[in-house]
N, C-alpha and C positions, 0 to 999 in steps of 0.2 A: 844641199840638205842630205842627211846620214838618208842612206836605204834602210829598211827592215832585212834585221839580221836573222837568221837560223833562227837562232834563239826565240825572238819572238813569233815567228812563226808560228815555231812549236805552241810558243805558250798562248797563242791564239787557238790555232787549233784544241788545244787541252780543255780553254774554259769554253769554246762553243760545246765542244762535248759535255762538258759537266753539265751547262745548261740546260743541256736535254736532257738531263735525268731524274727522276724523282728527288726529291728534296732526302728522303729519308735515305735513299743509296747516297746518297754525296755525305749528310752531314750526322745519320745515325743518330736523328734524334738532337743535336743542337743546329742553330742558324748560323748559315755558312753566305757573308757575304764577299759578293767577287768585285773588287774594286778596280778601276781603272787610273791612273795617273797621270798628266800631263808632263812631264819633266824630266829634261838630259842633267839636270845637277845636283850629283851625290850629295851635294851638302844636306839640298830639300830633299832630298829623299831617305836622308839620316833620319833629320827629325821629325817626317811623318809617319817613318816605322815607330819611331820612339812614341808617338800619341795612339797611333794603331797599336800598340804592345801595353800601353797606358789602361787605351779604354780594354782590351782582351779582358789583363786581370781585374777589370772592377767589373767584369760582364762577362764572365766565364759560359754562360749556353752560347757564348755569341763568338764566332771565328772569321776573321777576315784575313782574304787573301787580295794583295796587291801586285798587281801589274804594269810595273813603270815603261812609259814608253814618251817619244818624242812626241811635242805636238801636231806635226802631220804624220805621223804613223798613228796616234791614235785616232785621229781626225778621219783616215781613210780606214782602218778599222772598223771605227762604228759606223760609219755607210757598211763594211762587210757583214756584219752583227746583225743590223739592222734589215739584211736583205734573207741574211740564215734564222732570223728570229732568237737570235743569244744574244742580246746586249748585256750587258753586265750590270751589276745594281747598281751602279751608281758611279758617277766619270768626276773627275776635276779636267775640264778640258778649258783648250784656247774657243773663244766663240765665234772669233771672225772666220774660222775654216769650214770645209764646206760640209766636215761633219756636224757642225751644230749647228746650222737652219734646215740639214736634212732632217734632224732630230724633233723640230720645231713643227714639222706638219703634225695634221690631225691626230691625237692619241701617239704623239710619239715619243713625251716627255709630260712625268708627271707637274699637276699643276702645284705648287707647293706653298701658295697663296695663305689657307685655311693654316697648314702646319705653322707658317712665319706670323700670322698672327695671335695665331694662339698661343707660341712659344716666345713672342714677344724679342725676334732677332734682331729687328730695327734698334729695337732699346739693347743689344749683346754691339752693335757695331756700331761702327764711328756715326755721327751726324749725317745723313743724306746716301751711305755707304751703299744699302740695299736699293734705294729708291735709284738712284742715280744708274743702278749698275741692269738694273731693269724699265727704266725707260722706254722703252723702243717696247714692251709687252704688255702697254696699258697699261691697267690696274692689278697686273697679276704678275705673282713672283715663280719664275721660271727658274733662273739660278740664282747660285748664293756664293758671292764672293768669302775668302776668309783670312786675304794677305791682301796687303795694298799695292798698288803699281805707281809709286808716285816718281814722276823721274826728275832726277836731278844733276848737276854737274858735279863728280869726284874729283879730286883735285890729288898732286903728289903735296904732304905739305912742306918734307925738306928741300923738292926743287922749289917750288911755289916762293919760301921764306928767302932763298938763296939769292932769287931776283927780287927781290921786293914786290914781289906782286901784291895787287889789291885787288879785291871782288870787286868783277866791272860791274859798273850801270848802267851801261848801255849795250848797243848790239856792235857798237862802233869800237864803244872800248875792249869787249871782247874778242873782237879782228884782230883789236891790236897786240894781244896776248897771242893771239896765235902765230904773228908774224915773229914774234922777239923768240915765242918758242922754237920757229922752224929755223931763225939765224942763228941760233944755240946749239944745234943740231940735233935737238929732243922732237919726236915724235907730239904735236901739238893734241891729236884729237884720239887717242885707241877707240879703234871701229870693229867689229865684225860683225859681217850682214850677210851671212852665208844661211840665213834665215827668213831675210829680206825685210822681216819687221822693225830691223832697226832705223832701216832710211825713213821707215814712215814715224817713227819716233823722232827722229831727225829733221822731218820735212813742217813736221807740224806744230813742232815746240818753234821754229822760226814762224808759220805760220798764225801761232797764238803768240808771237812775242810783236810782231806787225799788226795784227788787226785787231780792233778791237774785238774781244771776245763773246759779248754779246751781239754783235751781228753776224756771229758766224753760226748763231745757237742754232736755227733754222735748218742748216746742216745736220744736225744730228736728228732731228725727226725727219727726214729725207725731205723736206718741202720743197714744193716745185717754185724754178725761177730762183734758187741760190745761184751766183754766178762763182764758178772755179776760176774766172779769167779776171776777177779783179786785182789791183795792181799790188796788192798786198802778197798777195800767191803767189802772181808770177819774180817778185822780189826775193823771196824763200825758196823759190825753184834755183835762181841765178845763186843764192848763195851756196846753194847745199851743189847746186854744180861747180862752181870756181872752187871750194873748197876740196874736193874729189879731185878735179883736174892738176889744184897747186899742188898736192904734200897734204896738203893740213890734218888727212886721213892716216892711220896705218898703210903702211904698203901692202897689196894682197888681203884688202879689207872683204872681197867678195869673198873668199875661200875661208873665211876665219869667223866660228860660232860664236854668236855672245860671248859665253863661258870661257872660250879659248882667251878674248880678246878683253875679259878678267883677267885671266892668268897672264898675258901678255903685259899687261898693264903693271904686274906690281913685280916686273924685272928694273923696275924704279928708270927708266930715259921713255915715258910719257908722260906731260905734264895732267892732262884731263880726259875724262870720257866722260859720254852723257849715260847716266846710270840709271833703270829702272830698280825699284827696289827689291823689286823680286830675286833679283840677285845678290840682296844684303848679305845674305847668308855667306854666298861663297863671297866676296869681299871681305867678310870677315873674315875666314877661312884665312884666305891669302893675308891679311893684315898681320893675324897671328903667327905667320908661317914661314913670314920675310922680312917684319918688325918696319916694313913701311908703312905711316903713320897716314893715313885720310882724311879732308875734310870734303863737306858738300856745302854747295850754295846753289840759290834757282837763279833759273838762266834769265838773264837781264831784258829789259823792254828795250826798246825804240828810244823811246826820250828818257832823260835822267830826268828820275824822280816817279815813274810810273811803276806800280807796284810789279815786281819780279812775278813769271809766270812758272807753271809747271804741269806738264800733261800729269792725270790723273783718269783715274775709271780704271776696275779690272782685268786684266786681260780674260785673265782663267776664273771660270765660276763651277759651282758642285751642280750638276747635276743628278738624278733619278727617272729614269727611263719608265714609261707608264708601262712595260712589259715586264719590271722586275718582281720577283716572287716574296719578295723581302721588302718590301716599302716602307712597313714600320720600323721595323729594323736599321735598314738605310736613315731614315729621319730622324733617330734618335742616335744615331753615330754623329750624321751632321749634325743636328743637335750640341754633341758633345766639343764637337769641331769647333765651335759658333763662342764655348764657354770659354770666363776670365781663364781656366787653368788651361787651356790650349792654347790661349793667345799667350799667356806670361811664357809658356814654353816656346813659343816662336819666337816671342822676344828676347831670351834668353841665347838662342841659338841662331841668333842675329836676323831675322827675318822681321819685317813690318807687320805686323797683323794688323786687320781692319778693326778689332775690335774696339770695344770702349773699355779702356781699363782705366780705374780708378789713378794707382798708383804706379806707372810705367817705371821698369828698373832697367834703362839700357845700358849693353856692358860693356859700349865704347864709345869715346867720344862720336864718331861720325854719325853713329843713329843716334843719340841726343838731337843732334844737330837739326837729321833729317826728321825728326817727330817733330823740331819747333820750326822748321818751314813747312809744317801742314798746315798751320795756325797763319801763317804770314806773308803765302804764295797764295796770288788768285789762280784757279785751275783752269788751266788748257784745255783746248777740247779733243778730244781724239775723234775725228771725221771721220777714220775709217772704219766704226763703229756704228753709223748710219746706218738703218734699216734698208738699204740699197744689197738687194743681189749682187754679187759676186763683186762690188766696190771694191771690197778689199783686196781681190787680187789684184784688180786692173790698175788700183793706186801702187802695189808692190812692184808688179813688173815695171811699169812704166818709169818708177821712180830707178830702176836698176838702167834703164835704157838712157832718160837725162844723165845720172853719174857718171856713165860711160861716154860720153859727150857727144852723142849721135844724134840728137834732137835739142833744139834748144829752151830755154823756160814757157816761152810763149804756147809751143807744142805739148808742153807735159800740160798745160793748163786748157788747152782747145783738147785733147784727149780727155782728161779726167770730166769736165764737162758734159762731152758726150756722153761720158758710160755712164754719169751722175742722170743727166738727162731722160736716159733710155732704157734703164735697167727698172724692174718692177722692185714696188717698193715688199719689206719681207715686217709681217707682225707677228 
């Protein structure tokens, strides 16, 4: 993972300063909000200046300043914020880190419950988008997703056509692409998990592609007596290890960020990666840049003819810190965030938005593609988004420790258990 540079430092220390200062020395009479960012990729972060420069000129008293940083640098950040009393107005963070359930205690995040129904978000975003993504907080809306995380498998399409390849149906057929890929001597899988959230994207799309999906739902309100050692898990552990151990990966998959292992991907000798969409953008990017053509399709079940799966839920949702000075301010920015004209511009600059828009205009084939497997992919679950204390990191390491081939599948699933078992549950 990148350390915190100078750079940020700096720029940490700067807005805790600002925040200590009266409103009227900082913004001389207009509202000055300090935005935080979750994201290492320039693409997204082209065109959130572009909507933060959008909303400025139709809201000229109003000034936003942003600060992009990683998602564990902002993560460990707002725990430092949080302890100097500067949080900033308002974060797009990752929620599994351990800065957003420190966020979650008493008075540490506004409740934003009241604003979404009055503002009527549920109706701005897809079907179940808001509800789903707040589950685990009761009846109450804490954050607000505004891009989707739907993952799916990329494909190269002129290696793809060259073999005649066909979109597997099964988990079995899918092997068998990897095997013809690695005797071709094309890299079968582009990985990088220098992040670690990838293996669990990895872990769990096999894990929803084995079990049925509905007996795993239990999992995600942490309810007591889920078992991690049923044989469906320990199946998806064995594979995501054999696969690691044979090839089927990048080589140097642990050293190589997401992002990298985009760019890696479209030097055209990798046939597939498993792609969140959050990084449509830069895919497109790279599509445009190197005139290798993409498609997607969701990753296959168990038995042919079972409906294709694909993890789904937010990673990053908007927050507003109950100590910010700016609330209303903050609320009607996300607000703006939420509307058809910020989602057509996401989708324009290839990013998935959560929204509901009427008429979607996407500007390449592959996101057509991925908009019509929202409709025709049953959603996966992401587990490690369980209301379970520090779950998610004990699923991260350990799944680094299985790939590494130091313990076997049996072991990751009597671990995970445990910490499932032991750990207090977080609302």
């Amino acid at each position: 993972m990148k350390t915190i540079g100078m750079g940020l430092l700096l720029g940490l220390a700067m807005l805790l300063t600002l925040a200590s200062l009266p409103m009227a020395a900082r913004a001389q009479g207009a509202t000055t909000l300090h935005v935080w960012y979750a994201s290492d990729d320039a693409v997204e972060q082209g065109w959130f200046r572009e909507l933060v420069g959008r909303y400025m000129e139709a809201h000229p008293g109003v000034r936003i300043e942003v600060l992009f940083q990683g998602n564990r640098e902002l993560s460990r950040n707002m725990i430092l914020a949080l302890s100097a009393g500067a949080l900033p107005d308002m974060a797009y963070m990752y929620r599994r880190l351990t800065g957003f359930p420190a966020l979650q205690e008493p008075g540490g995040l506004l409740d934003l419950t009241a604003a979404a129904r009055e503002r009527a978000w549920d109706q701005r975003l897809r079907p179940g988008v808001l509800e789903d993504f707040n589950r685990t907080y009761g009846d109450r809306v804490v954050a607000v997703p505004y891009a989707l995380n739907h993952v799916a498998v990329l494909y190269n399409r002129k290696l793809w056509d060259e073999r005649g390849l066909q979109v597997p149906r099964t988990l079995d057929a899918f092997e068998a692409i990897l095997e013809r890929a690695q005797a071709a001597g094309l890299t079968p899988l582009e990985f990088g998990n220098a992040d670690f959230w990838p293996a669990d994207t990895w872990y769990l799309t096999l894990v929803s592609a084995l079990a049925p999906v509905e007996e795993l739902e239990p999992a995600m309100d942490g309810a007591p007596g889920f078992s991690y050692e049923r044989p469906e898990m320990v199946r998806a552990a064995a594979l995501l290890q054999r696969w690691a151990q044979s090839g089927s990966f990048t080589r140097g998959y642990d050293a190589l960020e997401p992002e990298e292992a985009v760019d890696l991907f479209f030097r055209g000798r990798t046939l597939m990666t498993l792609a969140p969409s959050m990084l449509s953008s830069l895919i497109l990017e790279n599509q445009l840049a190197t005139g290798i053509e993409v498609g997607v399709f969701a990753f296959p079940r168990a038995e042919d003819g079972e409906v294709p799966v694909a993890l789904d839920g937010g990673h990053h949702g908007w927050v507003i810190p109950a100590s910010s000075r700016n609330q209303d301010a903050a609320i009607d920015f996300l607000d703006y965030l939420l509307s058809p004209e910020a989602g057509s511009l996401m989708l324009s600059r290839g990013a998935l938005p959560a929204h509901r828009l009427e008429e979607p205009e996407p500007v390449a084939a592959f996101q057509a593609e991925w908009l019509h497997l929202l409709e025709e992919t049953e959603r996966g679950l992401r587990l490690d988004y369980a209301p379970v204390r520090g779950f998610n990191e004990v699923m991260e390491g350990q799944l680094q420790v299985l790939m590494a081939g130091m313990i076997p599948p049996e072991e990751l699933a009597r671990r995970l258990q445990t910490a499932y078992d032991a750990a207090e549950r977080v609302r």
